[in-house]
N, C-alpha and C positions, 0 to 999 in steps of 0.2 A: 559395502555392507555384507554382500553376500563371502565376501571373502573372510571377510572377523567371521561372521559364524563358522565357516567350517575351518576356520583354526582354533575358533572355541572348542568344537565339535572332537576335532584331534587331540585336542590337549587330555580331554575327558577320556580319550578312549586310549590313551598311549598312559596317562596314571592308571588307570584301569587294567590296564594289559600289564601295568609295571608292577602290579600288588602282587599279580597273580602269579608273577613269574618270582617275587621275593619271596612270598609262601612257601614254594620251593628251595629258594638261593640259601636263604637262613638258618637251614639243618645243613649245609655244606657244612665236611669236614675241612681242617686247615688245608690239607692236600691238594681235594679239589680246588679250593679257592685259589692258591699258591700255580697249580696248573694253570687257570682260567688266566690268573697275572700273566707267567711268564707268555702267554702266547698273545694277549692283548702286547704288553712288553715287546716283543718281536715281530707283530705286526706296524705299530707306530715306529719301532727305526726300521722295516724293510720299504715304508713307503716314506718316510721322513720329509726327501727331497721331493719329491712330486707332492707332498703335502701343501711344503714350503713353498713352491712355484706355483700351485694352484691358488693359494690365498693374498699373493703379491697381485696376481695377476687379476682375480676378481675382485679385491678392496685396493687394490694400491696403493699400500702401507709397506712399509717397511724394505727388504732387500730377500731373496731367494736362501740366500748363502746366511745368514744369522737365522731368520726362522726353521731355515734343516737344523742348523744346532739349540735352538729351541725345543725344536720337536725331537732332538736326539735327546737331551738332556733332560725333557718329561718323561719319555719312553724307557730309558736308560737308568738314567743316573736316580731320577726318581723308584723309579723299581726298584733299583737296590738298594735305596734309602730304605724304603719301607718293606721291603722282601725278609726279614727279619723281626719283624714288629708282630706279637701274637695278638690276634683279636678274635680266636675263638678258645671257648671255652674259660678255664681259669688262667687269669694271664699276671695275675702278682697276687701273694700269701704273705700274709704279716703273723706269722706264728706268734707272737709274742701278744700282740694285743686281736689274736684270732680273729681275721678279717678277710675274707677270703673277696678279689674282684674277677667277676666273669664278666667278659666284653660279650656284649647284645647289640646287635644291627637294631639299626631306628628307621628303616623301612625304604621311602623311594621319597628320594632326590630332585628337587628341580634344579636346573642345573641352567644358567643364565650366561651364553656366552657372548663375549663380544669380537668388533670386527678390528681393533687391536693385533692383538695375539689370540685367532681363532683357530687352527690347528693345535697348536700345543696347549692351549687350558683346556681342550677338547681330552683329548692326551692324559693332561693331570689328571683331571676331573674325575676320568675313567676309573684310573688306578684306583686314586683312594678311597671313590664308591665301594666298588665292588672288594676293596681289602679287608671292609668292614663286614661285608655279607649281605652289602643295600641294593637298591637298583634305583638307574638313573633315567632322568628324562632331560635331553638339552633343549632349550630354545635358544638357536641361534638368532644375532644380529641379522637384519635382512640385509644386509650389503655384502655379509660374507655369510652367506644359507650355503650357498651350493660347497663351499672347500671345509664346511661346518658339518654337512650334511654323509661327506662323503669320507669324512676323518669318523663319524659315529658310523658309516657303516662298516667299513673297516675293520674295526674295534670289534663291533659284534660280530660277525661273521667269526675272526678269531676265540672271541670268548664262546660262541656257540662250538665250536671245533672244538673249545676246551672242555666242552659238557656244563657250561651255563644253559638256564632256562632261558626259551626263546621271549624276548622281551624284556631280559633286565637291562639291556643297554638301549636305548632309542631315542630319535631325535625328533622333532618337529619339521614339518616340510611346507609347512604353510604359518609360517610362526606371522606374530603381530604382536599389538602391544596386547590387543584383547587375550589371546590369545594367550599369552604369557601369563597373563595377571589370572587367569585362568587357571592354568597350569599349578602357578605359586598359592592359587587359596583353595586347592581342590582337596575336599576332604582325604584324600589317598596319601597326598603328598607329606612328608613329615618333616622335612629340610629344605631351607634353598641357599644355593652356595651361587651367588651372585656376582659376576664378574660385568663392570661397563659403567655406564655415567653415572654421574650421579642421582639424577631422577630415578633412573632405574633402580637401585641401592637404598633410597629412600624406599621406593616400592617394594621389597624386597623387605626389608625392616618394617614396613607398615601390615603385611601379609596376611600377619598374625600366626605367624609360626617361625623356630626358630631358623635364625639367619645369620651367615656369613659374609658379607660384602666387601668387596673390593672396588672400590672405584678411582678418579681421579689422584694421581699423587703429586706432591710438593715438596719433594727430594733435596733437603738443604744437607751439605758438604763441611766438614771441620779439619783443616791444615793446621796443627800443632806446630810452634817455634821448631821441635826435635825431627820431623820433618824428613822425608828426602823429598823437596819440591817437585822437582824435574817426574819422579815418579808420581807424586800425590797428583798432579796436573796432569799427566799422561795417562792414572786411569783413572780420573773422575771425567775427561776426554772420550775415553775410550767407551765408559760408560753410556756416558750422555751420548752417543755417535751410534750403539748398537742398535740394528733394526731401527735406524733414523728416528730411533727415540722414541719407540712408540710405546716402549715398556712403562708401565704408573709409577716403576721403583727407579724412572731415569733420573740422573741427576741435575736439579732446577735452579740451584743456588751453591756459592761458596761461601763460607765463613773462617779467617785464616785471623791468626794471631797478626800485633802489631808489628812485628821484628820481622816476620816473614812475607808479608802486606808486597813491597815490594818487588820482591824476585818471584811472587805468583805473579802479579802482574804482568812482567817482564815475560815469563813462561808462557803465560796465555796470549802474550801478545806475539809469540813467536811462531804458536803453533795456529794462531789465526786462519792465514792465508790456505793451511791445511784443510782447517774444519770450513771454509767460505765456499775453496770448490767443491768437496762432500754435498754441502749443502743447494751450490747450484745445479748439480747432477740429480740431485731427488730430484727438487724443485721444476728440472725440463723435463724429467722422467714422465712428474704427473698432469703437469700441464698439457702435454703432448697422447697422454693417454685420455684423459679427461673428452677430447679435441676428439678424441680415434682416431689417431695417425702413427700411432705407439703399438 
């Protein structure tokens, strides 16, 4: 009991500290903002890999080696998706039917992550907070707090180097469910971008504010007659096998024409014995950690 209150406690005081520092963050010009990115950007890939092995090693999910490219690919590839995207000021004119749109930050974020893929939506999350002009607050999954904890510190430290206000990026360190639910209905907060089960996502959509959610996924597959098998099998395989499958967009089912029914079969049945020992090497991986003898 004593522990829910003062994650209650934190949640209250980090939205709080989060408004104060958005007051601020919201007159950034594109510049500053674009600054603040590239240097969060260059802090998530200079520690990527020690990300990626700190979050294997405290949840036991996934492989060291896919989550650095996770976390390369938020850090990365995500920043330069959106590194070009205006969200200050006027950002599209319709001369013609005189409509002018100016992009407005909608304030501070709760930001819900899970023990999944907890380094790189940590990652995401950041980016496209702060590309808006908002400020974030995570609550981390309690199984992966600490590689949760220390991916948001990270992040900030960088974004304060870039001349963010201290306090737009912050995390929970004492997170719970109380906690959280706290967090997501506190008058300060104006969004919650909700990553994890599905209870929590219901929770999330019940908030009474608006919500993003991401939960559980059911990834069915479609092989066309026109087809190249051999490869359609090899990466819907490749798929399903990344980060031992821990991503919600993994692949869960196939659906293949009747002409081609066969020689998928024949294909998966080839690459079987491939995906069986994959599978046994997680499987002693965490058994043996679980034990602490890993």
């Amino acid at each position: 009991m004593h522990k829910d209150l003062e994650s209650i406690q934190e949640a209250r005081d980090l939205a709080e500290a989060a408004h104060a520092a958005f007051l601020k963050f919201e007159h950034f010009s594109a510049e500053q903002v674009e600054s603040i990115l590239k240097s969060i950007s260059e802090a998530g890939i200079a520690h990527s890999a020690q990300l990626a092995k700190q979050a294997v090693d405290e949840t036991g999910y996934g492989n060291a080696e896919h989550k650095t490219l996770k976390n390369l690919f938020c850090a990365r590839d995500v920043y330069n998706a959106i590194r070009p995207m205006k969200t200050v000021g006027i950002v599209h004119e319709d001369r013609e039917k005189k409509i002018l749109e100016v992009a407005s930050p909608i304030g501070v974020i709760a930001a819900i992550i899970p023990s999944t893929n907890p380094t790189s939506t940590t990652i995401y999350k950041a980016l496209i907070a702060l590309k808006g002009r908002n400020a974030i607050v995570f609550s981390p999954h309690p199984s992966a707090a600490k590689c949760i904890l220390e991916t948001s510190r990270l992040l900030a430290e960088a974004a304060e180097r870039a001349g963010a206000p201290r306090g737009v990026l912050s995390c929970m360190t004492m997170s719970s469910l109380e906690g959280t639910d706290t967090l997501m209905k506190h008058p300060r907060t104006a969004l919650i971008l909700a990553t994890g089960g599905s209870a929590m996502v219901k929770a999330a959509y019940s908030a009474g504010k608006p919500a993003f959610g991401v939960g559980p996924g059911n990834v069915p597959t479609y092989i066309d007659r026109t087809a190249d098998v051999p490869k359609a099998v090899r990466d819907i395989l490749t798929g399903k096998t990344f980060d031992n499958g821990t991503l919600c967009s993994s692949e869960q089912s196939i659906v293949c024409d009747e002409a081609v029914k066969d020689a998928v079969l024949d294909e998966l049945r080839s690459r079987a014995p491939i995906c069986a020992r994959r599978k046994r090497k997680h499987c002693w991986k965490k058994s043996y950690k679980r034990r602490g003898e890993l």
